[in-house]
ROZATI-164929 format. One record per residue: x, y, z of N, C-alpha, C in turn. Coordinates in steps of 0.05 Angstrom, whole numbers, padded with zeros to 5 digits, always signed. Layout:
// ROZATI-164929
XYZXYZXYZ
...
END
This chain:
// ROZATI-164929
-00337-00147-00221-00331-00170-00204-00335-00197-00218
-00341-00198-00241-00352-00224-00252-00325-00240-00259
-00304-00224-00254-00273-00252-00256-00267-00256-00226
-00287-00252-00212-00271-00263-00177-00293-00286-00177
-00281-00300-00171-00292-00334-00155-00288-00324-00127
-00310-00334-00109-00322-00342-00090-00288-00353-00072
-00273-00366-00082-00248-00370-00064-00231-00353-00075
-00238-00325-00095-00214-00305-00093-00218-00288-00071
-00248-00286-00064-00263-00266-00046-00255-00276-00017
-00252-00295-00013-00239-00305+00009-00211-00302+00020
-00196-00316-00005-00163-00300-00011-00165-00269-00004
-00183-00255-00017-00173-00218-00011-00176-00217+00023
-00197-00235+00030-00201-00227+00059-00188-00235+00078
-00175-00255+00073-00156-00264+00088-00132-00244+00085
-00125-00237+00066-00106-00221+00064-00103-00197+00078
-00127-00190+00072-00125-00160+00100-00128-00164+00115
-00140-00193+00127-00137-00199+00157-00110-00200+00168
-00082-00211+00149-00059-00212+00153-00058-00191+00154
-00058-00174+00142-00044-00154+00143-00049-00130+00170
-00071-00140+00180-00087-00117+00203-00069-00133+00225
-00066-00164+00226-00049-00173+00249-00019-00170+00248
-00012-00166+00232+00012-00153+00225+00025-00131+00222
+00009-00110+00224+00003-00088+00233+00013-00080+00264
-00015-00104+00281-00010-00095+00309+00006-00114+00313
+00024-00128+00305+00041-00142+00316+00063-00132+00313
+00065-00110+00293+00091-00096+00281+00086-00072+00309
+00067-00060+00318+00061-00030+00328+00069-00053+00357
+00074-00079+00378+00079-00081+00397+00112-00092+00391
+00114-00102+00371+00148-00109+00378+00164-00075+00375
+00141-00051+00359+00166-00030+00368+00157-00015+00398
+00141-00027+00407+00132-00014+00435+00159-00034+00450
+00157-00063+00444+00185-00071+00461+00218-00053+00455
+00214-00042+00430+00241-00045+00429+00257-00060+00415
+00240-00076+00400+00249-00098+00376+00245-00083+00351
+00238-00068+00343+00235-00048+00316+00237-00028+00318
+00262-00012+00304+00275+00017+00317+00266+00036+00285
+00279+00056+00288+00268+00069+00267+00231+00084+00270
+00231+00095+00241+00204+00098+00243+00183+00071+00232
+00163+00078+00240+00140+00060+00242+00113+00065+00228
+00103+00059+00201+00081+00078+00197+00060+00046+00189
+00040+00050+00207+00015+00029+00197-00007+00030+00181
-00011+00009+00171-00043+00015+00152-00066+00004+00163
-00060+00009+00191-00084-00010+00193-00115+00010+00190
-00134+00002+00179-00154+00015+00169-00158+00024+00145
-00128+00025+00126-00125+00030+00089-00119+00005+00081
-00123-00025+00097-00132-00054+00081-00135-00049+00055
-00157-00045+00056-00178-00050+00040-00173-00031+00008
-00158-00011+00014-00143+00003-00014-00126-00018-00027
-00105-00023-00005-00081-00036-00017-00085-00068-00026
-00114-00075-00013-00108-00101-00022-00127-00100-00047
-00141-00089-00054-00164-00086-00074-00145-00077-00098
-00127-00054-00095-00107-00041-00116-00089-00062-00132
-00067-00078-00102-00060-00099-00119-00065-00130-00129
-00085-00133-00124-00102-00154-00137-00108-00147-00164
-00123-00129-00164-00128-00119-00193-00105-00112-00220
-00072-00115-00203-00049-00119-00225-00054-00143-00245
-00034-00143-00265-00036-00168-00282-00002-00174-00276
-00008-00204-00290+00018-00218-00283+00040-00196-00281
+00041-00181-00309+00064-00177-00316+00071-00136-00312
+00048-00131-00297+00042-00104-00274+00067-00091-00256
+00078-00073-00255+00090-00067-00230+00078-00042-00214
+00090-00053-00190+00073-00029-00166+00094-00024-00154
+00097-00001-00137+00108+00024-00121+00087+00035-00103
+00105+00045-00080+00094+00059-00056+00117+00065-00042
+00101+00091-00027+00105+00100-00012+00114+00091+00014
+00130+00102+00041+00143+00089+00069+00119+00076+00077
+00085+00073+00075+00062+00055+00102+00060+00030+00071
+00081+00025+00069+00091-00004+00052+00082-00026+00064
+00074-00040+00085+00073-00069+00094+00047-00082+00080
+00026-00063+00077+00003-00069+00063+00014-00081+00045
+00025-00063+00032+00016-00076-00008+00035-00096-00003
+00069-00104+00013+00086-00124+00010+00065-00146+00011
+00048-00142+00038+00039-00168+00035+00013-00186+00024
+00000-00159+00007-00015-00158-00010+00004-00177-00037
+00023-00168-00050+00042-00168-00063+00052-00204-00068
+00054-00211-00037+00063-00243-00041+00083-00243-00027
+00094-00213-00006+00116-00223+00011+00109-00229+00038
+00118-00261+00039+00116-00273+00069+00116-00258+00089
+00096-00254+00102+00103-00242+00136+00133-00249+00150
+00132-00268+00144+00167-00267+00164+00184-00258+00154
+00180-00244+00130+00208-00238+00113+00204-00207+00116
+00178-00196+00121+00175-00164+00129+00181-00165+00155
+00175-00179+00175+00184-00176+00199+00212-00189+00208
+00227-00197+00185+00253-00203+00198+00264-00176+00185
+00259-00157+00163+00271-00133+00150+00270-00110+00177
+00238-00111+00191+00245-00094+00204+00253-00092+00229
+00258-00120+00239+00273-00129+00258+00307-00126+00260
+00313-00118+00229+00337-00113+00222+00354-00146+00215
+00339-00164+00209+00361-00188+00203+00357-00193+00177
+00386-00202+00178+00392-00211+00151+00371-00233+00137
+00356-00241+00144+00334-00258+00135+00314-00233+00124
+00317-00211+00126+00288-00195+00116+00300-00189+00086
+00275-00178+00073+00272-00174+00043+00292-00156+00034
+00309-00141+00048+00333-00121+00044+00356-00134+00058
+00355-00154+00077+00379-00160+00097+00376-00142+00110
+00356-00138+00124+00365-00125+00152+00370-00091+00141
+00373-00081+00120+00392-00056+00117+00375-00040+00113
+00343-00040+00114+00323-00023+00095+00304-00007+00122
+00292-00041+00125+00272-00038+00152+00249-00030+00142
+00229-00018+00155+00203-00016+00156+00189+00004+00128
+00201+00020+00116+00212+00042+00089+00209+00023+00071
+00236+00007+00072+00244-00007+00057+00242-00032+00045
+00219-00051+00027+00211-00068+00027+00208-00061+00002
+00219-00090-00014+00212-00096-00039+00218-00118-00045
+00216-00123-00077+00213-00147-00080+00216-00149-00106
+00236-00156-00132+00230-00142-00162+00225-00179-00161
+00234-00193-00155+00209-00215-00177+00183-00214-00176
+00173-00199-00156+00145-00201-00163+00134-00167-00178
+00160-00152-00183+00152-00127-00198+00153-00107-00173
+00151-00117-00147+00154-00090-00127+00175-00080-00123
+00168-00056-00127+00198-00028-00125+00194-00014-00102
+00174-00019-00083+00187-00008-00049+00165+00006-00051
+00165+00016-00024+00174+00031-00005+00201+00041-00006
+00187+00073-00003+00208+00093+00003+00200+00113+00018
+00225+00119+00037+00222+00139+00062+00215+00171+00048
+00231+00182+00033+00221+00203+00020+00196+00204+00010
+00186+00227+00021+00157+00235+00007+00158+00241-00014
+00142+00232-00035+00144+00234-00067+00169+00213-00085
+00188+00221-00070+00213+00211-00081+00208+00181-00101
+00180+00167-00101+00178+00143-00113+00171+00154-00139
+00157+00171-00135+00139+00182-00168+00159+00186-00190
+00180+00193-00201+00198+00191-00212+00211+00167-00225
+00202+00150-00195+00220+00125-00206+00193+00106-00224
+00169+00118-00215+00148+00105-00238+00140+00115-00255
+00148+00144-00264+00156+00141-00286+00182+00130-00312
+00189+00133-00288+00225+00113-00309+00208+00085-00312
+00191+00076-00292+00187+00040-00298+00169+00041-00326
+00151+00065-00332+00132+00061-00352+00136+00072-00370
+00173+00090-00369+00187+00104-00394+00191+00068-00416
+00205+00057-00394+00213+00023-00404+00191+00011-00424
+00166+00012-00413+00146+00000-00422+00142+00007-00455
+00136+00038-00459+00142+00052-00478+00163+00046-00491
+00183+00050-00475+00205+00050-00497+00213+00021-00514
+00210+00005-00495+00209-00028-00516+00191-00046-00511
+00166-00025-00519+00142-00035-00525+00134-00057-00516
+00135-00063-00485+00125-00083-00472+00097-00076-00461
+00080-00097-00453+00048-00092-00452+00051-00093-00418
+00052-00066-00400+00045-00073-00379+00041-00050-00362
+00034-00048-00348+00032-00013-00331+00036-00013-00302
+00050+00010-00296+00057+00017-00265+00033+00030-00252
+00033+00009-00228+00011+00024-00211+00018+00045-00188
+00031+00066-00187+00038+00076-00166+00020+00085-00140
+00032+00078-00121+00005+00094-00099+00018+00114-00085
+00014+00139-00076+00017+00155-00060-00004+00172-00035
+00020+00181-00021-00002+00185+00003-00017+00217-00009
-00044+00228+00005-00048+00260-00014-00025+00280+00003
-00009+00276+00029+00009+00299+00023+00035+00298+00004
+00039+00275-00013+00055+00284-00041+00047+00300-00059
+00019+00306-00051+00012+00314-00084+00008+00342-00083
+00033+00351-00065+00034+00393-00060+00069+00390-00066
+00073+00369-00068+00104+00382-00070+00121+00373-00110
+00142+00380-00107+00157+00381-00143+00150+00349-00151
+00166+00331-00148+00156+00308-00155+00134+00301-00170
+00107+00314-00149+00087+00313-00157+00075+00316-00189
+00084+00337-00192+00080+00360-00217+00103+00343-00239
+00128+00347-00233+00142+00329-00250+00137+00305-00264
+00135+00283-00245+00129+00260-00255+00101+00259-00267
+00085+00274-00255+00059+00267-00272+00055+00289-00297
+00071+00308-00294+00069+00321-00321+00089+00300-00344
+00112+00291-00341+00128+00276-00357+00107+00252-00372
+00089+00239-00350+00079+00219-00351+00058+00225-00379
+00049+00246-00376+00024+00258-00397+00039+00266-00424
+00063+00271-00422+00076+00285-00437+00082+00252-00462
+00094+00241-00453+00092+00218-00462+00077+00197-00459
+00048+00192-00456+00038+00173-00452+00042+00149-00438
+00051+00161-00418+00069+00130-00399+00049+00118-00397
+00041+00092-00382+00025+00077-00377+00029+00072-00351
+00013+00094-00337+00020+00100-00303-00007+00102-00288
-00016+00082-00265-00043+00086-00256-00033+00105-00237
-00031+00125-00228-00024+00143-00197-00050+00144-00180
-00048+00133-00160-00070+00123-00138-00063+00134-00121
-00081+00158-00106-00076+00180-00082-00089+00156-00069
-00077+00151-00045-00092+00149-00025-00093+00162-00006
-00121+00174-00001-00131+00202+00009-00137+00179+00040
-00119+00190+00060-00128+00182+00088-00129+00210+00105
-00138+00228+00085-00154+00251+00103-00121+00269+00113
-00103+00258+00116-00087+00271+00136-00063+00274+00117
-00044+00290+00108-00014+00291+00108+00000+00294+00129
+00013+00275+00144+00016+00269+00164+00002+00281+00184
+00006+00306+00207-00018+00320+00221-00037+00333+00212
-00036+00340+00184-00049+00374+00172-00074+00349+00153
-00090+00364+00154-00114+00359+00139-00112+00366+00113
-00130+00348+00087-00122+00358+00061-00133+00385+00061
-00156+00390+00078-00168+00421+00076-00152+00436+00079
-00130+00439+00089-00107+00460+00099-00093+00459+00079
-00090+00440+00076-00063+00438+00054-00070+00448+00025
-00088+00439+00021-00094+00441-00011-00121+00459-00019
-00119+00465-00040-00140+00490-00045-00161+00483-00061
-00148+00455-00080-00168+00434-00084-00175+00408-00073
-00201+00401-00055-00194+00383-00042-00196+00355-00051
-00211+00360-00081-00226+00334-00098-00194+00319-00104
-00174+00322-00092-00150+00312-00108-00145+00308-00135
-00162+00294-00146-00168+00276-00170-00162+00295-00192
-00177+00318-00184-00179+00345-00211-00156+00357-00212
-00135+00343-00203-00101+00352-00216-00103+00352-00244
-00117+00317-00244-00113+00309-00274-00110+00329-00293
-00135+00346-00295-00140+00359-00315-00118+00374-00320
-00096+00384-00301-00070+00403-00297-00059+00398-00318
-00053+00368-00323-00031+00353-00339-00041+00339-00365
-00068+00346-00365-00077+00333-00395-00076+00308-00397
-00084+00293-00366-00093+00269-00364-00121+00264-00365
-00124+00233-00361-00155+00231-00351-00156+00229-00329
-00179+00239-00311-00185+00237-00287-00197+00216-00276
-00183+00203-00267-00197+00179-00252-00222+00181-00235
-00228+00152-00230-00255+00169-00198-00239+00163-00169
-00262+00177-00158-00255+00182-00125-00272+00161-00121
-00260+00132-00120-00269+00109-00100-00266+00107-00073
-00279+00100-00061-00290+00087-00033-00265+00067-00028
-00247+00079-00004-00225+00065-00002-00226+00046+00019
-00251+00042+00031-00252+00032+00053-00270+00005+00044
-00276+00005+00019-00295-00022+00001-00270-00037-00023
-00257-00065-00009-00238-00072-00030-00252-00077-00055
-00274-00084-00067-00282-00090-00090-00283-00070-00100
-00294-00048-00093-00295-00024-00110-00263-00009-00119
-00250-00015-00096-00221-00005-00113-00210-00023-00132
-00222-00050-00122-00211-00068-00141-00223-00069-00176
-00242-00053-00171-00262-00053-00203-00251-00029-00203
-00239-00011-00201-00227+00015-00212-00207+00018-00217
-00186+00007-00200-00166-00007-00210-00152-00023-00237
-00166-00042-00237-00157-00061-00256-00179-00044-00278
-00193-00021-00284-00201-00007-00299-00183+00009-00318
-00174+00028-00289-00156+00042-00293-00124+00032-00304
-00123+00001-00302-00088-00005-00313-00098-00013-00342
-00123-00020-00345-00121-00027-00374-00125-00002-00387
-00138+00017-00379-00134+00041-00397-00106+00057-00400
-00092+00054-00373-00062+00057-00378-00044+00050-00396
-00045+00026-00402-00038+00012-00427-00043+00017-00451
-00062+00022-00453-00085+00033-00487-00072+00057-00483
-00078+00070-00465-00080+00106-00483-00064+00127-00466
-00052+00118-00430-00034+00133-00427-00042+00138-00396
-00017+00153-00381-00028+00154-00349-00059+00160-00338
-00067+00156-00316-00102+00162-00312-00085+00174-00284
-00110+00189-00265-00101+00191-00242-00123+00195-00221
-00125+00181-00203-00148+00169-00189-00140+00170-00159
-00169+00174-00147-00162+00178-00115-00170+00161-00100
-00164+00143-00080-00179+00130-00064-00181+00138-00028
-00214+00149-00032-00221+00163+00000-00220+00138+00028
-00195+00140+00042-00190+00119+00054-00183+00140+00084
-00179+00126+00108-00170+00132+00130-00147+00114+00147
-00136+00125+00161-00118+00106+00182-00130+00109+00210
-00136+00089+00216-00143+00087+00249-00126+00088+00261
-00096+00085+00258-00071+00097+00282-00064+00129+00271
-00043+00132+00292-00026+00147+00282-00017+00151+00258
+00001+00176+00245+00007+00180+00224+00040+00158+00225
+00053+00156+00253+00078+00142+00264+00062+00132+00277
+00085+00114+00293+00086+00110+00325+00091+00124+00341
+00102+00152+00339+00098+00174+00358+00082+00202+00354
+00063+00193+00337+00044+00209+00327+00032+00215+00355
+00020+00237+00364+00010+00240+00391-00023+00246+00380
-00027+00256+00361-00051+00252+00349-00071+00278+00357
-00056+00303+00359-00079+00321+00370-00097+00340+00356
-00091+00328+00330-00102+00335+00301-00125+00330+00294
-00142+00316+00317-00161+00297+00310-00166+00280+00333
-00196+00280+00331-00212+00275+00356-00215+00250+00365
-00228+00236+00387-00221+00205+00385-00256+00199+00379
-00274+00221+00375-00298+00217+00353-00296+00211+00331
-00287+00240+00323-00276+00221+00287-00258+00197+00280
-00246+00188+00300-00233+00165+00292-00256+00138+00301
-00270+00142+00314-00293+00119+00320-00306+00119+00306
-00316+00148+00289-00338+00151+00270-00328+00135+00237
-00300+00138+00239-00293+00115+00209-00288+00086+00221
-00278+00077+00241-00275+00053+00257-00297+00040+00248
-00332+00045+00254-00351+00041+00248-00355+00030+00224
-00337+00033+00204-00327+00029+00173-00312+00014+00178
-00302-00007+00190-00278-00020+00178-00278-00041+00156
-00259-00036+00142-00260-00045+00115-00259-00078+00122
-00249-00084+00139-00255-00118+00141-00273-00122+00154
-00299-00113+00171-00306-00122+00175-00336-00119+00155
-00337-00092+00137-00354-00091+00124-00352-00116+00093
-00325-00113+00096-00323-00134+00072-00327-00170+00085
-00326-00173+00106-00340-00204+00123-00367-00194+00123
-00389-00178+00130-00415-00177+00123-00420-00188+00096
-00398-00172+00077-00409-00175+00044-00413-00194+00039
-00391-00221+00048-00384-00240+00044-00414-00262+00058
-00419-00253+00083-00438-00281+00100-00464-00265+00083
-00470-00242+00078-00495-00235+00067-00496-00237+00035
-00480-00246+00017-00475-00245-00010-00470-00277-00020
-00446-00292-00004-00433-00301-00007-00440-00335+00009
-00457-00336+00026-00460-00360+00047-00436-00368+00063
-00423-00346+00068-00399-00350+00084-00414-00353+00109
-00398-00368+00132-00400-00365+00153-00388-00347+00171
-00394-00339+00198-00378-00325+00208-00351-00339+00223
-00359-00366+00224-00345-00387+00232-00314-00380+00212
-00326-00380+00195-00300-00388+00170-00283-00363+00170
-00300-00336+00178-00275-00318+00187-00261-00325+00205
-00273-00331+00228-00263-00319+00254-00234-00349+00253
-00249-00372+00233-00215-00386+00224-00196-00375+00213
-00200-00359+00192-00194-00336+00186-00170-00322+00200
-00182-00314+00219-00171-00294+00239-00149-00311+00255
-00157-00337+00260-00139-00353+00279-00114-00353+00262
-00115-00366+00240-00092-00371+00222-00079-00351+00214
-00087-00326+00219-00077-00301+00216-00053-00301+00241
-00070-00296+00257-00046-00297+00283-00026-00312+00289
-00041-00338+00270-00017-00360+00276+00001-00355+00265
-00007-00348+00237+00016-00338+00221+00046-00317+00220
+00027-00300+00238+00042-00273+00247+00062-00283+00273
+00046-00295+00298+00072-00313+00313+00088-00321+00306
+00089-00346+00284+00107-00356+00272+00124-00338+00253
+00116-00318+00244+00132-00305+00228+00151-00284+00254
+00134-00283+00275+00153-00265+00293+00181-00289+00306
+00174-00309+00312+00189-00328+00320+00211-00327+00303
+00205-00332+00280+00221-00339+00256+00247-00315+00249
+00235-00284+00252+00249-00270+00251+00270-00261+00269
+00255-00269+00304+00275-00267+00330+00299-00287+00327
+00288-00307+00317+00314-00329+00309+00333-00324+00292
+00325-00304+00276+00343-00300+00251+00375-00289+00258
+00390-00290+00237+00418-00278+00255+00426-00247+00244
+00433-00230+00267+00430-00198+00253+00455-00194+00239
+00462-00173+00221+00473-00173+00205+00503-00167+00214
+00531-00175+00200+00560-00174+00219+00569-00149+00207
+00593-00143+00220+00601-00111+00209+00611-00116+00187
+00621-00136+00171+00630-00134+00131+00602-00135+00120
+00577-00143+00126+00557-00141+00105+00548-00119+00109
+00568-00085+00126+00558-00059+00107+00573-00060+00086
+00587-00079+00074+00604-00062+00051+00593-00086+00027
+00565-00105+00037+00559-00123+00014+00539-00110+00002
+00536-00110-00031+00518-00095-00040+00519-00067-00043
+00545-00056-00048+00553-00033-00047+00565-00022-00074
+00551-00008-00091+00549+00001-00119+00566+00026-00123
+00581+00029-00143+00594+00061-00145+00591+00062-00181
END
């Protein structure tokens, strides 16, 4: 932690404060009927995504998986520009054409969100074949959810990755669940992490996904060793306090265990850190919090105003 200033620690916290109101502001405009499609939230994996991409360097790229709104706006993309995408108008980060999946951004190095499970891992290795191949200094951070890491993809891209020394951080984030099924069911190893050894990587650690500093010091660990000497692969033990969707009915899991990580929430443990470490006030969150919401209004305003897309812009942006 000795390169964060006292107003970066503020910046990260604000940021997951956006992102938790943006969240529930995304989970009531699709209860209206204003956001169609599927719906997947982070609220309660903050604290992964914003700790992960902070710790990029300028010249870093990141990828994820479809519960994308975190890292976008971790990332530097405006709330109104994710909620006009999945509002469907032409004002969002795709025009309207992507939605809630679909969010990216290549000036700032983000390559999405994608609806296919796994389906990203491939494409991070092609970003860190590049790196390699014309010897530019920089590494892909990919994140995935742990039920990718039972299917082909999986095995592919991270065996390619070892095979050539890509410069690939692969970040499980372990929220306990592949969509309903537990990693216990699913997998026969549950430490995730000890894939590594499969592929003749290094094994990263199993950080505390619910503490942004600590992913953030493993992280930005893990990309500089990516760079030096070749993929790492690392888990972060995180949870979701919603559903796996918005029509997740949730009977997979008790409404104990979901109070018993609640109890953990990563923003509010990281606002203790801050007034007990830091001489923050609680005042200065809970401004915090206001400007959050304000933000997110205005970004909902901004996107209902927007104009939705006409029937010739399906044929704009259309590649053969």
């Amino acid at each position: 932690m000795a390169d964060l200033s006292k107003d970066t620690l503020l910046d990260m916290y604000r940021n997951m404060v956006v992102i938790r109101r943006l969240e529930e502001k995304s989970a009531e405009l699709y209860q209206q009927g204003l956001i169609g499609g599927f719906l997947h939230l982070y609220i309660g994996q903050e604290a992964t995504g914003v700790g992960a991409v902070w710790a990029l360097g300028e010249d870093d790229h990141v990828i994820t998986a479809y519960r994308d709104h975190g890292i976008a706006v971790s990332i530097g993309i405006e709330p109104k520009y994710i909620l006009a995408e999945m509002m469907g108008k032409t004002t969002g980060v795709s025009k309207g054409k992507g939605g809630s999946m679909h969010l990216a951004d290549k000036d700032k190095h983000f390559w999405g969100g994608y609806a296919i499970v796994g389906g990203h891992l491939p494409l991070a290795t092609g970003l860190a074949l590049r790196a390699r191949y014309k010897d530019e200094n920089f590494a892909v951070l990919c994140l995935m959810g742990d039920g990718s890491t039972n299917i082909g993809y999986f095995h592919e891209s991270l065996n390619m990755s070892a095979v050539w020394d890509l410069p690939v951080v692969w970040m499980i984030e372990n929220n306990q669940y592949g969509m309903g099924t537990a990693v216990d069911r699913a997998s026969g190893e549950t430490e995730l992490v000890k894939r590594a050894v499969g592929y003749g990587m290094k094994e990263g650690p199993r950080v505390d996904g619910m503490d942004v500093l600590a992913v953030y010091d493993a992280t930005k660990e893990a990309l500089e060793y990516a760079k030096k000497n070749g993929p790492i692969l690392m888990e972060s033990l995180t949870y979701r306090f919603v559903g796996h969707s918005m029509g997740d009915p949730e009977r997979y899991r008790t409404k104990e265990e979901v109070h018993e990580y609640q109890e953990g929430d990563p923003i509010r443990i990281f606002g203790d850190k801050l007034i007990g470490e830091h001489k923050v006030t609680q005042e200065q969150l809970d401004v915090f919090d206001r400007e959050a919401r304000d933000l997110i209004n205005e970004a909902v305003e901004f996107a209902t105003n927007s104009p939705n897309p006409e029937f010739d812009d399906l044929f704009v942006d259309i590649y053969s």
